[in-house]
KEGU-679519 format. One record per residue (C-alpha): residue in three letters; chain; x, y, z. Coordinates in nm, 3 decimals. Last residue first. Example, Ala and Ser with C-alpha at 12.3 -4.5 7.8 and 13.67 -1.06 7.14 Angstrom:
<sites>
SITE  residuo  cadena       c1       c2       c3
SITE      SER       A    1.367   -0.106    0.714
SITE      ALA       A    1.230   -0.450    0.780
</sites>
This chain:
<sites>
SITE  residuo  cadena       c1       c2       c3
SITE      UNK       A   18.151   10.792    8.923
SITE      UNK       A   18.407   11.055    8.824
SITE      UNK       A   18.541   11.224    8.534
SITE      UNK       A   18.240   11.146    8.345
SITE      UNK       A   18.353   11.098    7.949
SITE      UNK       A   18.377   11.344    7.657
SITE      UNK       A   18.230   11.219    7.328
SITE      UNK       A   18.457   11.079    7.106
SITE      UNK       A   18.593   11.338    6.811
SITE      UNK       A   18.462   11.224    6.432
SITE      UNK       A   18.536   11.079    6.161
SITE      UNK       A   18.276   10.972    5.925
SITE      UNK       A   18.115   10.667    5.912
SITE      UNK       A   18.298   10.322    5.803
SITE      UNK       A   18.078   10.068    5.989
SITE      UNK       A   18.239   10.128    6.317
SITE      UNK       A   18.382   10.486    6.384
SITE      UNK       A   18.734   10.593    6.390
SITE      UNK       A   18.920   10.742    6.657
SITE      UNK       A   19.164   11.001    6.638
SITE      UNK       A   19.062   11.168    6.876
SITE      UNK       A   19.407   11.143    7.075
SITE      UNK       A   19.652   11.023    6.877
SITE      UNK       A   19.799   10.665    6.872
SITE      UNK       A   20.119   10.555    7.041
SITE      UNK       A   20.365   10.528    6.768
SITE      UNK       A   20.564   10.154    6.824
SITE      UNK       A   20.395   10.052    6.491
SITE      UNK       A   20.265   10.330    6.274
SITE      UNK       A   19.891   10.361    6.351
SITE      UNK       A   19.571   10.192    6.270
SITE      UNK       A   19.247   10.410    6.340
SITE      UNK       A   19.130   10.327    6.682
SITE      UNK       A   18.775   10.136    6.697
SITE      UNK       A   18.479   10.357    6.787
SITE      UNK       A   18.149   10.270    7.032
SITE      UNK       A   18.253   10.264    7.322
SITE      UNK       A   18.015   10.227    7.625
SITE      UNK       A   17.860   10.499    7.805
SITE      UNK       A   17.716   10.445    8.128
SITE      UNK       A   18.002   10.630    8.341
SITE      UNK       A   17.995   10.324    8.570
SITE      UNK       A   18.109   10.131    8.323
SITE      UNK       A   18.373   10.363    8.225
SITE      UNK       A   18.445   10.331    8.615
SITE      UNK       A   18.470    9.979    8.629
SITE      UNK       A   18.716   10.007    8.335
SITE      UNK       A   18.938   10.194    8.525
SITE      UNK       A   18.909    9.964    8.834
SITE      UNK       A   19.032    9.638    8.666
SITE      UNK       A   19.313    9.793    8.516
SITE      UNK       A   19.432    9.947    8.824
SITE      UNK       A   19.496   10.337    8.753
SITE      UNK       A   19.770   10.537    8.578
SITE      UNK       A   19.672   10.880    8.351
SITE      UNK       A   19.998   10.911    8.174
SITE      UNK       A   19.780   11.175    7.930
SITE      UNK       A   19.772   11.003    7.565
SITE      UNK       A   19.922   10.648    7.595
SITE      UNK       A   19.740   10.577    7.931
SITE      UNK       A   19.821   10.344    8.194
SITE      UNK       A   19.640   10.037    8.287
SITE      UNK       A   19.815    9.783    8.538
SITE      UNK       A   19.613    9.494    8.655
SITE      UNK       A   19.635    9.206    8.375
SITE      UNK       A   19.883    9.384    8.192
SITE      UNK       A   19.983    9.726    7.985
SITE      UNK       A   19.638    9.808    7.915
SITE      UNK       A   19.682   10.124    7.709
SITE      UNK       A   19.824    9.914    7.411
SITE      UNK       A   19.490    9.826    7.308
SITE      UNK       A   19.398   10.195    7.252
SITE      UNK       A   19.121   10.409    7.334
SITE      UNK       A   19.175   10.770    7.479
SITE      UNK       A   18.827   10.894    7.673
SITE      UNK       A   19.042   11.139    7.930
SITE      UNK       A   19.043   11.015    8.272
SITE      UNK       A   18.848   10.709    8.215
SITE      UNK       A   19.139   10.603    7.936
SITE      UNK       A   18.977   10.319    7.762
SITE      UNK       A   19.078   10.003    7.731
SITE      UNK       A   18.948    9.803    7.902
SITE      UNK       A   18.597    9.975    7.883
SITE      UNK       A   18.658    9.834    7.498
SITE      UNK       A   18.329    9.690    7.466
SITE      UNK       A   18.133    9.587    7.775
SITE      UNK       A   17.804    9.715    7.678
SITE      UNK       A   17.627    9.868    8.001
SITE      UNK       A   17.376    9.646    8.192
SITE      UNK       A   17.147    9.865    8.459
SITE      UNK       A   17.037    9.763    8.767
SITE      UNK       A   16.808    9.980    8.988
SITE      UNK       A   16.490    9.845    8.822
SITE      UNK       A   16.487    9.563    9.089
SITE      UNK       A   16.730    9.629    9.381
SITE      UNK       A   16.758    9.252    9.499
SITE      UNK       A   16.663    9.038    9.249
SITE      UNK       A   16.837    9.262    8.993
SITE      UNK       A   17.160    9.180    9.196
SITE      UNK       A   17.098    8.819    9.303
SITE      UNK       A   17.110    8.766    8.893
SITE      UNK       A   17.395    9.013    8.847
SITE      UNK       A   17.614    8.835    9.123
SITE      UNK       A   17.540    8.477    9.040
SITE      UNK       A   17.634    8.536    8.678
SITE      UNK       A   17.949    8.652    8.698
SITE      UNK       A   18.037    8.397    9.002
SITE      UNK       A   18.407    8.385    8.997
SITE      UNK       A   18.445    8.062    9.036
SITE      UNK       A   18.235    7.978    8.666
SITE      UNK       A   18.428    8.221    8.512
SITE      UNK       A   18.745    7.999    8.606
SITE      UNK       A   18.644    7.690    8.492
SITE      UNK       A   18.514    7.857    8.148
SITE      UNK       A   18.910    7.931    8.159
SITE      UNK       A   19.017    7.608    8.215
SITE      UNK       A   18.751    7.503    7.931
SITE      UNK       A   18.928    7.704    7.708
SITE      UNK       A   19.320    7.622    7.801
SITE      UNK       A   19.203    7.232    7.734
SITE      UNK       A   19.047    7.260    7.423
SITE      UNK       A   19.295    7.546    7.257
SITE      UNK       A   19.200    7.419    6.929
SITE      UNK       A   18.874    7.254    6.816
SITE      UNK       A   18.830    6.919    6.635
SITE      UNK       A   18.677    6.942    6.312
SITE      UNK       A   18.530    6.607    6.185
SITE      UNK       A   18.496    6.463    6.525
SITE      UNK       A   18.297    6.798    6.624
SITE      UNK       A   18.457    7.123    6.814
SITE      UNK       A   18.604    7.053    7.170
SITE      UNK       A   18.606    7.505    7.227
SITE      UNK       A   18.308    7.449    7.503
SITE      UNK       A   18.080    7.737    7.582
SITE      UNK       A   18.182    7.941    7.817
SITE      UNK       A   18.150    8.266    7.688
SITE      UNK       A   17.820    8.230    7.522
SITE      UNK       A   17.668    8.129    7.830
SITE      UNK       A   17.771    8.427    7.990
SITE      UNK       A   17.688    8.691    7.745
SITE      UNK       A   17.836    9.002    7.957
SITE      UNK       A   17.586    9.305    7.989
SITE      UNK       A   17.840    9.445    8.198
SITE      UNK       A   17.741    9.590    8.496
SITE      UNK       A   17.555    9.965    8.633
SITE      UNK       A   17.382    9.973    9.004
SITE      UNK       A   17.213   10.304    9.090
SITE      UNK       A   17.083   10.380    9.445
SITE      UNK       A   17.393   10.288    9.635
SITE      UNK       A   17.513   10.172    9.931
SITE      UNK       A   17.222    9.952   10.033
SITE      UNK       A   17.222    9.759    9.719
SITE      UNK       A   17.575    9.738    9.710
SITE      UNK       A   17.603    9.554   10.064
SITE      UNK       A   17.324    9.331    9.938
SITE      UNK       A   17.511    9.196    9.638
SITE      UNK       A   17.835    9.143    9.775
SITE      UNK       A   17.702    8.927   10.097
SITE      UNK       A   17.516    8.735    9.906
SITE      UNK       A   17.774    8.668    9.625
SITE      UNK       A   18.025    8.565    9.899
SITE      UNK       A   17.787    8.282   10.057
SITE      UNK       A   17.710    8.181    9.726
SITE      UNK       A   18.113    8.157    9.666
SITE      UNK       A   18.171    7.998    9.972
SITE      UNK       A   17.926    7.747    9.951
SITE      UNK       A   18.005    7.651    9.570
SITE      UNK       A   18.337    7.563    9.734
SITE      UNK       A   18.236    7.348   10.014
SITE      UNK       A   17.971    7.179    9.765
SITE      UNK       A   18.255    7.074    9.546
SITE      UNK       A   18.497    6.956    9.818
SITE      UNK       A   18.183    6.705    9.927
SITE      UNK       A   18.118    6.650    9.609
SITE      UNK       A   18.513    6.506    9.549
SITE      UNK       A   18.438    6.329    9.853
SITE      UNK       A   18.114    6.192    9.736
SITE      UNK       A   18.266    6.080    9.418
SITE      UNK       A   18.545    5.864    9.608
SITE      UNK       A   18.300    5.697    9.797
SITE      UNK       A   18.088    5.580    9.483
SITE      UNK       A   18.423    5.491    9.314
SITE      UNK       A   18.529    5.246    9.576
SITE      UNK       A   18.193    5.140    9.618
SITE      UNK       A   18.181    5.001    9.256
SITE      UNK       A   18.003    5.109    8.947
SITE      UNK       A   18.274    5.199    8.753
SITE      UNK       A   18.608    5.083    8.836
SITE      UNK       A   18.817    5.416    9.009
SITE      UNK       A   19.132    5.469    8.765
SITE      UNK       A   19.026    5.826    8.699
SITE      UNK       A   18.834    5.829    9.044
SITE      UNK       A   19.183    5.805    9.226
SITE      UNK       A   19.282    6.113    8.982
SITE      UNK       A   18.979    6.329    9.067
SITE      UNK       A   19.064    6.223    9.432
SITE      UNK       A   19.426    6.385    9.415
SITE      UNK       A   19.309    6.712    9.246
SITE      UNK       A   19.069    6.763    9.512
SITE      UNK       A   19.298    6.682    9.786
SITE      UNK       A   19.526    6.938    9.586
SITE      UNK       A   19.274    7.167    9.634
SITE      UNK       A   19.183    7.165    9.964
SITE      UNK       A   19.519    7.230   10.073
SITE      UNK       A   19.541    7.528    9.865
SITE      UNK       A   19.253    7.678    9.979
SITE      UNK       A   18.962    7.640    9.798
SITE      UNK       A   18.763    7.920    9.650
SITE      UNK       A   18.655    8.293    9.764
SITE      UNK       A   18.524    8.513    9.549
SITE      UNK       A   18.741    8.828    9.508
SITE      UNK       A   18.647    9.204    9.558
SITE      UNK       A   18.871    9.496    9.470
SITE      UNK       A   18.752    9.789    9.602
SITE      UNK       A   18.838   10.151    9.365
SITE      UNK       A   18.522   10.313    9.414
SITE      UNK       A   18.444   10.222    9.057
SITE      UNK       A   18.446    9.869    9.170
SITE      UNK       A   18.627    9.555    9.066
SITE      UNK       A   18.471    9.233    9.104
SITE      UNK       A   18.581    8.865    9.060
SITE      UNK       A   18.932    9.000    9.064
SITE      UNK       A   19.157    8.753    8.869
SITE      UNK       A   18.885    8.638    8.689
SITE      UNK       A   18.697    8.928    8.641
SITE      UNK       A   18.355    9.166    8.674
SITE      UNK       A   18.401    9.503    8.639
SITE      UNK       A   18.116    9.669    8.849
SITE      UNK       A   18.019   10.039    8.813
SITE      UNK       A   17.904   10.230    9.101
SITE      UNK       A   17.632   10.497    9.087
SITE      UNK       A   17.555   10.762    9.405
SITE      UNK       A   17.220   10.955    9.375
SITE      UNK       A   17.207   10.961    9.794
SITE      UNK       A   16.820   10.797    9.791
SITE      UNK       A   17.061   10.523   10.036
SITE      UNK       A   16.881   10.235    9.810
SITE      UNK       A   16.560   10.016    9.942
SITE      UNK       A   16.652    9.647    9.948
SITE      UNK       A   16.359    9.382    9.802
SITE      UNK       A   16.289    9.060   10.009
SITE      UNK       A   16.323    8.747    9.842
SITE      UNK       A   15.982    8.624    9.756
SITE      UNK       A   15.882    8.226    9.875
SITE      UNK       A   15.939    7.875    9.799
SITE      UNK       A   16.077    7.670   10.092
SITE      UNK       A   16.363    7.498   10.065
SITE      UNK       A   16.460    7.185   10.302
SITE      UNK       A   16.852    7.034   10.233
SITE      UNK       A   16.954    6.683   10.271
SITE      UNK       A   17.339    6.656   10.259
SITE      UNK       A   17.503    6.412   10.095
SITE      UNK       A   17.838    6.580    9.879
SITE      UNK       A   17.558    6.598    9.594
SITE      UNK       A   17.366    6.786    9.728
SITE      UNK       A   16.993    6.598    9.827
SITE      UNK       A   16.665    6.836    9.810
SITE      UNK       A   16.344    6.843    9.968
SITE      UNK       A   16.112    7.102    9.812
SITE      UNK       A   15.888    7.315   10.024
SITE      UNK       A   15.533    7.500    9.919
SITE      UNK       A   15.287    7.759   10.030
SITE      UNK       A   15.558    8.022   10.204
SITE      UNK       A   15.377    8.359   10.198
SITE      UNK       A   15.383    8.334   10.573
SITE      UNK       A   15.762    8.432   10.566
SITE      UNK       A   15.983    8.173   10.757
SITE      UNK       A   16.191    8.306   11.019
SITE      UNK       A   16.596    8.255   11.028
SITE      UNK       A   16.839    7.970   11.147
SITE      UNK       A   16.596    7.686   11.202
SITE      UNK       A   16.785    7.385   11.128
SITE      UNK       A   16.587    7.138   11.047
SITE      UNK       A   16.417    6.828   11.137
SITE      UNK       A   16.169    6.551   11.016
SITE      UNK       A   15.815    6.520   11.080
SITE      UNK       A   15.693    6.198   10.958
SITE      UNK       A   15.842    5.988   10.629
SITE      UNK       A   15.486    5.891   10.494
SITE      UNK       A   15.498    6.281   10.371
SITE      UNK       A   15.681    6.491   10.483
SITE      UNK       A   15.599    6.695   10.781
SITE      UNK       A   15.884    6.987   10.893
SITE      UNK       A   16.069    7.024   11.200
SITE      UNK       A   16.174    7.310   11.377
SITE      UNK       A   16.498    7.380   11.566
SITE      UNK       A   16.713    7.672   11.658
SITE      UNK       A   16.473    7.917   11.874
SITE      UNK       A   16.313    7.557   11.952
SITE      UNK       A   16.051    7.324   11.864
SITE      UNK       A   15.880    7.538   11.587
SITE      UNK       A   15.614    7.325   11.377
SITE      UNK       A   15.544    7.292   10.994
SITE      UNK       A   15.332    7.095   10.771
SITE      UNK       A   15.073    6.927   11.036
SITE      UNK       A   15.061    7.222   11.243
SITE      UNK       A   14.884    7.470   10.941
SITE      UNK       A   15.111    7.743   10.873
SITE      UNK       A   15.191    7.716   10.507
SITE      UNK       A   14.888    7.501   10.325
SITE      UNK       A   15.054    7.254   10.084
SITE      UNK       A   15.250    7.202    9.817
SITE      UNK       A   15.523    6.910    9.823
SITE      UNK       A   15.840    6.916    9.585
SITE      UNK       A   16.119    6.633    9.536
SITE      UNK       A   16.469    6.614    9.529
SITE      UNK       A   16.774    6.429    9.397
SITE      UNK       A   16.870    6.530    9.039
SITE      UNK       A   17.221    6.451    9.080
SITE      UNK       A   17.308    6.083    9.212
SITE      UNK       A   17.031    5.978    9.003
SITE      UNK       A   16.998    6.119    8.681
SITE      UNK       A   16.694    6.342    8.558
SITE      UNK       A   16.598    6.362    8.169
SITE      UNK       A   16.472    6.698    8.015
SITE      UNK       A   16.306    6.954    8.048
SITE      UNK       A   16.307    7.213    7.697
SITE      UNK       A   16.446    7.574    7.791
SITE      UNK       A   16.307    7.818    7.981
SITE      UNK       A   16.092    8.161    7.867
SITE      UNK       A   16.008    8.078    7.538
SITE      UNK       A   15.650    8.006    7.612
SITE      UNK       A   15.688    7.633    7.498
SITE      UNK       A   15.941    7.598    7.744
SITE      UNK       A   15.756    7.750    8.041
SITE      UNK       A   15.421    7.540    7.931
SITE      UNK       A   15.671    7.195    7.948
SITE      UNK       A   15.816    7.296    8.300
SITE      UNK       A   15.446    7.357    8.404
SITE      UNK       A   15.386    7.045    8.269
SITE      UNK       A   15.662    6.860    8.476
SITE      UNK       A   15.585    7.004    8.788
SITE      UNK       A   15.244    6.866    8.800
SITE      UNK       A   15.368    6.523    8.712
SITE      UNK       A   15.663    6.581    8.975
SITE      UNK       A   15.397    6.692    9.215
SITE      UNK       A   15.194    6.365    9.156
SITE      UNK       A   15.445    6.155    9.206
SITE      UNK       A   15.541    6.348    9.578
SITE      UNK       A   15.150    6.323    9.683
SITE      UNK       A   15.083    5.941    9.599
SITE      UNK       A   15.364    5.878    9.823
SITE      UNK       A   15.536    5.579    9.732
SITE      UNK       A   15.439    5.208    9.849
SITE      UNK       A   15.243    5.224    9.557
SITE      UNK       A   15.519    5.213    9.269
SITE      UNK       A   15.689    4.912    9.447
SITE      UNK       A   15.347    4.770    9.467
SITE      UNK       A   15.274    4.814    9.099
SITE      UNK       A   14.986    4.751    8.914
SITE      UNK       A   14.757    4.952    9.109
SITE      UNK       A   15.028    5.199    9.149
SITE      UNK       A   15.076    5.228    8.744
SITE      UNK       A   14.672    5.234    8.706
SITE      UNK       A   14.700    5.571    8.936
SITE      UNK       A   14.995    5.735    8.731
SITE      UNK       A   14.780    5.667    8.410
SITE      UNK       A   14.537    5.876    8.509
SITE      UNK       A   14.788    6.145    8.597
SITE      UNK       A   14.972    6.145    8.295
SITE      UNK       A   14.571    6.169    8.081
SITE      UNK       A   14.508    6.464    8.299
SITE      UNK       A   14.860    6.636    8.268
SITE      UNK       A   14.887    6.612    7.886
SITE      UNK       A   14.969    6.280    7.724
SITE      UNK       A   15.159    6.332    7.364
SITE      UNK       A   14.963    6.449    7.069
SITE      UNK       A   14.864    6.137    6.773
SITE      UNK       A   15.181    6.059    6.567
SITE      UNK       A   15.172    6.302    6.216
SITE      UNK       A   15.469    6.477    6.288
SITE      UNK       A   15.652    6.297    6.589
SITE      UNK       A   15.573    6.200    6.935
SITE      UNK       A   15.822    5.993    7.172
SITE      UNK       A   16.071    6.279    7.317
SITE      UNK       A   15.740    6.397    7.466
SITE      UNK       A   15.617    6.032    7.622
SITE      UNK       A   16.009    5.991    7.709
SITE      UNK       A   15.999    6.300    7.923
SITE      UNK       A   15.733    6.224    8.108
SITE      UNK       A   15.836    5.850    8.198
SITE      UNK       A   16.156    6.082    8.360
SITE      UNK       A   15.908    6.263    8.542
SITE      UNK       A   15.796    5.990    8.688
SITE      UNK       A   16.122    5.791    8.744
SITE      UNK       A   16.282    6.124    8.910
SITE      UNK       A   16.000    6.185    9.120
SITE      UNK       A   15.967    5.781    9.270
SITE      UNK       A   16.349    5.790    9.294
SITE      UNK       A   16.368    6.108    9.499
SITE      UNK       A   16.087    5.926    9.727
SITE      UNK       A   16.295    5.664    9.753
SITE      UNK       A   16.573    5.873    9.907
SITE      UNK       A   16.331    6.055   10.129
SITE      UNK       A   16.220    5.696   10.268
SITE      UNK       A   16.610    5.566   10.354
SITE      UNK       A   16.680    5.950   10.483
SITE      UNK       A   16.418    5.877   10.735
SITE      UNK       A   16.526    5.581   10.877
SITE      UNK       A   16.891    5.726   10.868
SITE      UNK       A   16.758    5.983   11.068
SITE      UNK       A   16.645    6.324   10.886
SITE      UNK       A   16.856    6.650   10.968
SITE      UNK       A   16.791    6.905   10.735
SITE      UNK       A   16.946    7.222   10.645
SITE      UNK       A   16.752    7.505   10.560
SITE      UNK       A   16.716    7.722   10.204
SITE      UNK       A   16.486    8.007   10.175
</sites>
C-alpha cells in the first residue's frame, strides 16, 4: 500500500542521503559478486558484509553519520535478492543509479507508537530513522499485517511511503459467467461482452510538451542544472502518465473480478515482444525505430499490469489461453483465414458474413478456451478458402475443426 509523503526540505535533505547510503551499499555488494571467478575464494555472504559494514563506519564519518538501520537493510535485502536469483525465481541484482534507484527499506514492529501514529482522518506520520516522524497522506487504513515500509523517490520528485503487506483477494458473483480479454494497442482491452476498454495516456497537450523537453534535453550539456531541470519535467510528465494507467489497471482488474467467476487472457510473452530489433554492430537490425515505437506502445497499454493485478486479485480464477490465430477466427462459425480480418477493428467472415469488431471476436475465442491449433490449406488467390478445410500443424491428417462456443 502506497502513500504519499510530505517530508520538509530538512527532512527530504536526510532521506536523500539515506538513498545514497543504500544504493552505495548495495552497490559495494554487487561488485564483491561481479568480483569472484572459478577458482577465487567465495564472495562475502551476509555475516562477513555486515562485519565489514561496521569497520567501514568506524573508518568513515561520512559513512557513520548514516543510519546504521537503513545500511543494514540494503545488506539484508541484497542476499535475499541473491537467494531469489539463485533459486530461479528473479533474475541476477544488479547495480543501482542515482536519480533512479532512490529508496530505502526499514523493518520493524507494525503498531508500536514510535513507527506509526494517526494525527488526523487524513494525516499520519511515520518514524524514520534519524530523520523523525515525517508525514503522509492517510487516504485508506493500514492492515496490521504491515511489518515493514520502504521510502521511495519517483523520479518526477515525489517521496512516496509503502508499506509491505497482502492485497486483499475478491470473491466472484458464483454466477458461472467467463469473459475473455483481448488485449491491444489500439484498444488496451477488448471484452467478450463486447466493452472496449482503453488506458488512458497524455493528452495531446501534454504530449507535445513532452516531445518538446526530450528535444531541449537532446542539446541539454550533461551534468548541468539546465539538464537536471529539464529531466525532472520530462519525469514529472512520465510519472503523470504511468499514474493514469495504474490507476486504470486497478480499476479494470477489480471490476472483472467481481463480475465474473472465470477470467480467461492471452498467455502473451511480453518480454519477448518487446525486445529491441537494434541487432549487434556487425548486424544491425531493420525496422529499429518502427519496433521500439511499437514496444512503446505495449508498454501504454499495460498488458502486463492487467494480468499480473489480475491473478493477484482472483487467484486460481485466471486462466491464459494460447493466442494463436483468435484473430482470425470466425467465433460464429470456427472459419480461419488471414483475410477474415479486414483491418485493425473490422472482422468479417469469408465463410458465413458473420461481422463483429475485430478486437471483440477474438476476445470471445478466448473466452471460448480453445485456441487454434490448424493453419488454412493454401488457396487460389482472390478464392476465399473453404470451410473445414483446415490443415493441421506438423503434417497430420486432415481433419474438420472442432465446433466453437457460440457465446461466452
Amino acid at each position: 500500500m502506497r502513500f504519499r509523503l510530505e517530508p520538509s526540505p530538512a527532512q527530504e535533505k536526510l532521506l536523500l542521503e539515506h538513498c545514497a547510503h543504500a544504493r552505495f551499499v548495495w552497490n559495494l555488494a554487487v561488485e564483491q559478486r561481479q568480483h569472484w571467478r572459478p577458482g577465487r575464494a567465495s564472495a562475502p555472504g551476509y555475516v562477513a558484509q555486515s562485519r565489514q559494514l561496521t569497520e567501514a563506519r568506524k573508518e568513515f564519518a561520512w559513512l557513520a553519520a548514516g543510519s546504521q538501520t537503513v545500511q543494514q537493510q540494503a545488506l539484508r535485502d541484497f542476499a535475499q535478492a541473491m537467494a531469489n536469483f539463485f533459486a530461479g525465481t528473479h533474475r541476477r541484482p544488479t547495480w543501482r543509479n542515482a536519480g533512479v534507484h532512490e529508496g530505502f527499506r526499514i523493518v520493524g514492529q507494525r503498531g508500536n507508537q514510535w513507527d506509526l501514529r494517526r494525527l488526523s482522518r487524513k494525516v499520519g506520520q511515520v518514524r524514520v530513522p534519524k530523520v523523525g516522524w515525517v508525514r503522509f497522506r492517510w487516504s485508506r487504513d493500514v492492515a496490521d499485517q504491515a511489518k515493514s515500509f520502504r521510502v521511495k523517490r519517483d523520479r518526477a520528485g515525489r517521496w512516496h511511503v509503502c508499506f509491505a503487506m497482502f492485497s486483499p483477494l475478491i470473491d466472484g458473483p458464483d454466477t458461472g459467467e467467463i469473459v475473455g480479454v483481448d488485449r491491444g494497442m489500439a484498444v488496451s482491452a477488448a471484452l467478450s461482452t463486447g466493452e472496449l476498454l482503453s488506458a488512458p495516456g497524455l493528452r495531446d497537450t501534454e504530449a507535445r510538451r513532452l516531445l518538446r523537453l526530450q528535444r531541449r534535453l537532446a542539446r541539454a550539456k550533461r551534468g548541468s542544472n539546465r539538464r537536471r531541470r529539464i529531466k525532472t519535467a520530462i519525469g514529472r510528465l512520465k510519472a503523470r502518465e504511468a499514474d493514469r494507467r495504474k490507476d486504470w489497471v486497478e480499476r479494470t482488474s477489480t471490476d472483472l473480478a467481481r463480475r465474473f467467476d472465470l477470467i480467461r487472457v492471452e498467455d502473451l510473452k511480453i518480454k519477448i515482444m518487446v525486445r529491441s530489433a537494434r541487432g549487434t554492430p556487425a548486424a544491425p537490425g531493420k525496422n529499429v525505430r518502427a519496433k521500439a515505437g511499437l514496444n512503446r506502445a505495449i508498454h501504454a497499454a499495460g498488458w502486463g499490469q492487467l494480468a499480473t493485478r489480475l491473478e493477484q486479485k482472483a487467484p486460481g480464477r485466471v486462466e491464459k489461453i494460447d493466442p494463436a490465430y483468435t484473430s482470425q477466427t470466425c467465433h460464429a462459425c470456427g472459419h480461419c483465414a488471414a483475410g477474415n480480418r479486414e483491418s485493425q477493428a473490422v472482422f468479417r467472415c469469408r465463410a458465413c458474413g458473420h461481422t463483429d469488431n475485430a478486437d471483440v471476436n477474438a476476445a470471445k475465442n478466448i473466452a471460448a478456451g480453445r485456441a487454434v491449433t490448424f493453419l488454412p490449406r493454401p488457396t487460389d488467390p482472390g478464392r476465399p478458402p473453404e470451410r473445414g478445410a483446415l490443415q493441421p500443424l506438423g503434417g497430420a491428417v486432415n481433419r474438420e475443426p472442432q465446433p466453437f462456443l457460440s457465446s461466452a
